[in-house]
VOKEDO-262371 format. One line per 3 residues: number of its first residue (from 1); for each residue x, y, z of N, C-alpha, C, CB. Coordinates in pm, whole numbers. Each point is the difference from the previous one (the first is absolute). Glycine has a CB too. Layout:
# residues N
NUM = X,Y,Z,X,Y,Z,X,Y,Z,X,Y,Z | ...
END
This chain:
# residues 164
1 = 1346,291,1761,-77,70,-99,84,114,-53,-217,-62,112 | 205,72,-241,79,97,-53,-102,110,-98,222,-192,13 | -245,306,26,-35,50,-117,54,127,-135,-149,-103,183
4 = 144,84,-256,58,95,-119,-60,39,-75,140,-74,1 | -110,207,-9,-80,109,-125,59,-9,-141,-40,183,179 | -8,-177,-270,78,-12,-117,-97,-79,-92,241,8,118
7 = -210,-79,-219,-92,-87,-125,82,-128,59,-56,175,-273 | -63,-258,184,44,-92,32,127,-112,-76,-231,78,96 | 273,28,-127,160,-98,-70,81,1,118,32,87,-269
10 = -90,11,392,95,-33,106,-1,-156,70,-28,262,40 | -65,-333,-53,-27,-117,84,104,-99,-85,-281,49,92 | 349,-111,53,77,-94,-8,-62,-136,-77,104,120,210
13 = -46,-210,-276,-98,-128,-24,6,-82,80,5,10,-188 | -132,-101,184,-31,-89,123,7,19,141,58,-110,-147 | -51,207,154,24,66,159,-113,73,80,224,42,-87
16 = -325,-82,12,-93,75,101,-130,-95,-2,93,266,-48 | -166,-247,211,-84,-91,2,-137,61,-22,153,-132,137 | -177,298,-126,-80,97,25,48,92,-79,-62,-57,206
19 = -31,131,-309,8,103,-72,-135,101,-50,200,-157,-51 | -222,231,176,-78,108,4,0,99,-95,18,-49,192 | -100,94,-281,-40,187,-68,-114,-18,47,110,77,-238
22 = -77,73,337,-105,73,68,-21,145,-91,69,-119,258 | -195,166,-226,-65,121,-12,-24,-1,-128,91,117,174 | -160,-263,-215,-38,3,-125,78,-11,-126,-131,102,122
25 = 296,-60,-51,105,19,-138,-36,-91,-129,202,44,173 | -266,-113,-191,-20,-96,-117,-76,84,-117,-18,-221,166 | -25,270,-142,-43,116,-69,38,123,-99,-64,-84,170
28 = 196,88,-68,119,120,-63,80,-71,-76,23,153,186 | -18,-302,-226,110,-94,-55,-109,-12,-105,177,-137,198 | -131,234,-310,-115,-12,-135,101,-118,-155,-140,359,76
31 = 71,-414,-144,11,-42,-97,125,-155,44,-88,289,-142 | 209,-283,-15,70,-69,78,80,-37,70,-73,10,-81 | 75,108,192,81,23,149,-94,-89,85,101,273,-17
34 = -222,-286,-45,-74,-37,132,9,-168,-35,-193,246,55 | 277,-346,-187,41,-102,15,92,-71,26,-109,51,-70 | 203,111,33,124,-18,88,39,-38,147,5,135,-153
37 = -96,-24,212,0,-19,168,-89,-123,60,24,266,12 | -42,-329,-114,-61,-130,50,100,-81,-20,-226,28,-45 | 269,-73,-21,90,-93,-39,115,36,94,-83,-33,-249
40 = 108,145,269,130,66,93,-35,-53,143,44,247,-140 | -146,-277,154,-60,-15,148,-27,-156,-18,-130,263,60 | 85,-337,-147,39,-92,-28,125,-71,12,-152,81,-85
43 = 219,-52,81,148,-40,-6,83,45,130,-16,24,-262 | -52,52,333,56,33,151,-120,-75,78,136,266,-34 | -165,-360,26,-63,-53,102,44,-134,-16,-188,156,20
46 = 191,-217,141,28,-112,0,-111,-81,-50,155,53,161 | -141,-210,-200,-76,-114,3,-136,-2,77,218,-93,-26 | -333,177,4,-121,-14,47,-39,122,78,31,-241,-4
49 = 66,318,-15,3,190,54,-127,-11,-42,241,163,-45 | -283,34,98,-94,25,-14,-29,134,-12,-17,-187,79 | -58,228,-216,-29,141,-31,-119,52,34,129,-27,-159
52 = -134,158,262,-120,41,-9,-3,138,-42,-60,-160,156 | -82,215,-176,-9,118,-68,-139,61,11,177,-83,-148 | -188,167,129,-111,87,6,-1,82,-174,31,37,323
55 = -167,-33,-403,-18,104,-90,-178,18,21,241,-63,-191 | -299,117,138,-135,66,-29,-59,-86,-88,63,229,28 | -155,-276,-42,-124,-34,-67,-64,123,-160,-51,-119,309
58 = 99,80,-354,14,66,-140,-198,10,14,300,-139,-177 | -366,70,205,-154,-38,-15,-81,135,93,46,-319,-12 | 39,314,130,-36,123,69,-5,125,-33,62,-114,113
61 = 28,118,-224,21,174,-97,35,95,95,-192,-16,-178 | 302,8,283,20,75,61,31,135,5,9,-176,23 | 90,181,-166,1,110,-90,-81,133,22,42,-185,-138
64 = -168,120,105,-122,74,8,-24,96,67,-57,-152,-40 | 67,134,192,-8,38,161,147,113,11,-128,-291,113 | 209,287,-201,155,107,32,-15,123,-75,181,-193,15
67 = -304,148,-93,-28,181,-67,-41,104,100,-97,-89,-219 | 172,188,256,-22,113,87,45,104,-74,20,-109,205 | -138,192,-259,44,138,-56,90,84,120,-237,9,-164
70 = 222,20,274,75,83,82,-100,-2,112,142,146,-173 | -57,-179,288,-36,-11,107,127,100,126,-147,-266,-119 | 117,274,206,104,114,127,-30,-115,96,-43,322,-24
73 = 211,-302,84,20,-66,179,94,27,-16,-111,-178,86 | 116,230,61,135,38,77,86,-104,56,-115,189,58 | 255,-121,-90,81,-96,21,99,44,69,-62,-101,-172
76 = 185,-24,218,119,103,57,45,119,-59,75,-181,68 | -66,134,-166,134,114,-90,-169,138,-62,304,-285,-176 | -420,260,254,-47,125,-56,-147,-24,-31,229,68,-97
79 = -305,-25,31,-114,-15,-94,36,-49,-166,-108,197,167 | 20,-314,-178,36,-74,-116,-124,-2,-120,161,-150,174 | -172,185,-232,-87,-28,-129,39,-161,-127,-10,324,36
82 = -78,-401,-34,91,-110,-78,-151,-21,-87,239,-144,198 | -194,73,-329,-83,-44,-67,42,-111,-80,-89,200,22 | 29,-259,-77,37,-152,-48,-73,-29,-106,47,-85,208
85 = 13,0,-288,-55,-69,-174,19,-87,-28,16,122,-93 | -88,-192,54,19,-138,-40,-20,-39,-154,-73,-40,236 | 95,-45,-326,-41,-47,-75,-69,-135,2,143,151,-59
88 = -200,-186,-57,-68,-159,19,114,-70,-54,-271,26,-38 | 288,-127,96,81,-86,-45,42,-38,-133,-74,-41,177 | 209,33,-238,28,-76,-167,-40,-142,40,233,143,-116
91 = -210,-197,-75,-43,-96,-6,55,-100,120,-38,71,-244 | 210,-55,288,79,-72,109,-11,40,189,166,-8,-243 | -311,86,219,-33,4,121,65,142,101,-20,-282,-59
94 = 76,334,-18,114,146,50,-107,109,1,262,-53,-136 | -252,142,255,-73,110,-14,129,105,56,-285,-113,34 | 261,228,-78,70,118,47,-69,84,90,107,-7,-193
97 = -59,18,313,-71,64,79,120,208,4,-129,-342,170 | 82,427,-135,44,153,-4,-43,21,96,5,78,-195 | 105,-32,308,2,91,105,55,139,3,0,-197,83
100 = -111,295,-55,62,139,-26,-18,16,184,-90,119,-320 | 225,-92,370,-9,63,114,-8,139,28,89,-174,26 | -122,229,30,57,155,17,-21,16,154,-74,117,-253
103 = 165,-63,308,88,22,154,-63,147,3,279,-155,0 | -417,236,68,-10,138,-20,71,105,72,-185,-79,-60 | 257,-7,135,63,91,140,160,7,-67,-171,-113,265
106 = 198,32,-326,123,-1,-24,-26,41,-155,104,-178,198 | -169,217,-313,-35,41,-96,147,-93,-101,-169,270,116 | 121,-454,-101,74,-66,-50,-47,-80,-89,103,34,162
109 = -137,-97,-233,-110,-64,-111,166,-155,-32,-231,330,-176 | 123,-402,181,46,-178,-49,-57,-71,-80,52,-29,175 | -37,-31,-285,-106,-69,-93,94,-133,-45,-151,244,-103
112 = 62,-351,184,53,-128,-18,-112,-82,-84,148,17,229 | -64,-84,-319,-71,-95,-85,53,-157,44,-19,196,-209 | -74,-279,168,62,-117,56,-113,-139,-97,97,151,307
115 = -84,-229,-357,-16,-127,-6,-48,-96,10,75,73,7 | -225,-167,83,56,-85,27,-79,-169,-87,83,195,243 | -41,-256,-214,-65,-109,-97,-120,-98,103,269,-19,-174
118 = -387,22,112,-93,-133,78,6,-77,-78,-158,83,119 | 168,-230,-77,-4,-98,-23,-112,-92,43,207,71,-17 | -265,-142,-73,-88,-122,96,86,-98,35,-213,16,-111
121 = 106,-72,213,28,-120,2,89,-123,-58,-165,112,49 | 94,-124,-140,54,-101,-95,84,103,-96,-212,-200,11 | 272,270,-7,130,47,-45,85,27,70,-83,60,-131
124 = 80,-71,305,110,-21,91,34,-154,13,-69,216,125 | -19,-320,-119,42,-114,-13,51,-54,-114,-128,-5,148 | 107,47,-251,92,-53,-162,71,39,24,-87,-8,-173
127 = 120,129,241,172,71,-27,47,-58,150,-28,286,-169 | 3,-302,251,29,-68,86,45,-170,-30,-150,196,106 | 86,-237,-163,34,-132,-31,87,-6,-102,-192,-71,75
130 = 185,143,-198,140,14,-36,154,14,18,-162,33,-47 | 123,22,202,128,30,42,46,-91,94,-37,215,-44 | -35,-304,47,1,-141,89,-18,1,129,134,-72,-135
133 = -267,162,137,-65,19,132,-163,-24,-4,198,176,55 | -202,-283,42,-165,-23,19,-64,58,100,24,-192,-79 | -185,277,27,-50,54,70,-62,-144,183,-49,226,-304
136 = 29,-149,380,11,-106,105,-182,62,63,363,-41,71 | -389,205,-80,-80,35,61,-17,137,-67,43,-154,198 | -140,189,-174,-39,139,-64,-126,66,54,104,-82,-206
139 = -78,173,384,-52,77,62,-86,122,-84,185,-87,163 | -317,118,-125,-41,127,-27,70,115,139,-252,-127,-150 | 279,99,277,18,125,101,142,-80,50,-291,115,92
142 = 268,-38,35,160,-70,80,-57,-81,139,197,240,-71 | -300,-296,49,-97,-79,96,-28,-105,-56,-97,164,95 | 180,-238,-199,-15,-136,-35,-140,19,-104,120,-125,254
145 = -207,174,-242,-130,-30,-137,97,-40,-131,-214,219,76 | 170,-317,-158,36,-77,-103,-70,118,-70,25,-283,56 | 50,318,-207,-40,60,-89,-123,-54,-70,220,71,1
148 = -291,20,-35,-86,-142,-104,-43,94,-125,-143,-189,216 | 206,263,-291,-9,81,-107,-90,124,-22,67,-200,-64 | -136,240,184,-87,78,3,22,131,-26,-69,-144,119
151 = -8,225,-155,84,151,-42,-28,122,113,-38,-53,-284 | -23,-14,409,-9,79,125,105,-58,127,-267,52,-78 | 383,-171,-21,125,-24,57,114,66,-39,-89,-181,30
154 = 98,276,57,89,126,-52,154,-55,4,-173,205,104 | 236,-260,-20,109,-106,25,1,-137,-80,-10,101,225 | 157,-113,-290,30,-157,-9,124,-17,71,-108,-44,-224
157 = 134,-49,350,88,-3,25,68,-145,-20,-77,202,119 | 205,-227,-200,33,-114,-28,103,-58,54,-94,53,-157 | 86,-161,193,117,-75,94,44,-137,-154,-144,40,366
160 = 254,-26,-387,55,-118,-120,72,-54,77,12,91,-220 | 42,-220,190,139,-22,-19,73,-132,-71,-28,142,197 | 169,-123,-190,62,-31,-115,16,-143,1,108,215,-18
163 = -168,-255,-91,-34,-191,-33,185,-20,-3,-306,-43,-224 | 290,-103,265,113,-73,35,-22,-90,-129,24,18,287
END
């Protein structure tokens, strides 16, 4: 087993039988990077490899639930104040979420913006199959339940792989 950090233009072709993004990364791969890294992963897998992945259920509006005007917890580095923003999604499913940190002990302030794209269903499998990968299974949790489109299935987790 080998693993590597980086995009995926690092993957060798045909050389892999297993190709994991964890922690949701499918998400952070917006527009068309995110057909790129299919096809890139496509092409590093051997003859009947297999892609799995984890993203969010666009139906669930998770979005929703990350609005925190300002909330306090203590942390290593101190007492923390953080607050969070979201937008509703564009037409391509992208919301911008705003993190204002502020560190009170250390009188340090951080404000991260970030990205990320939901997708349904049936717009991970078109782009999936475009890239010459068939969906095989599509989990709502990490306990095997089969997805079944519901919008109190907060998880899609997808296992493809690459047609011979």
């Amino acid at each position: 087993m080998e693993w590597r950090l980086g995009t995926s233009r690092l993957l060798d072709t045909n050389r892999n039988d297993l190709i994991i993004m964890t922690g949701k990364v499918a998400m952070h791969i917006l527009g068309d990077d995110w057909h790129i890294t299919l096809k890139d992963i496509a092409h590093g897998l051997k003859s009947g490899g297999l892609l799995a992945f984890e993203t969010r259920n666009p139906l669930a509006q998770a979005w929703t639930e990350w609005n925190d005007p300002g909330s306090k917890r203590n942390t290593a580095a101190g007492l923390l104040r953080e607050s969070t923003t979201t937008s509703d999604p564009d037409p391509d499913g992208v919301i911008t979420m705003r993190c204002h940190n502020e560190f009170i002990d250390a009188n340090h302030e951080v404000d991260v913006e970030q990205r990320l794209q939901f997708r349904t269903v049936d717009q991970i499998t078109a782009d999936l199959n475009c890239a010459g990968l068939t969906v095989l299974r599509v989990w709502s949790d990490w306990t095997g339940t089969p997805f079944t489109g519901a919008a109190s299935e907060r998880l899609m987790i997808f296992e493809a792989h690459l047609r011979t």
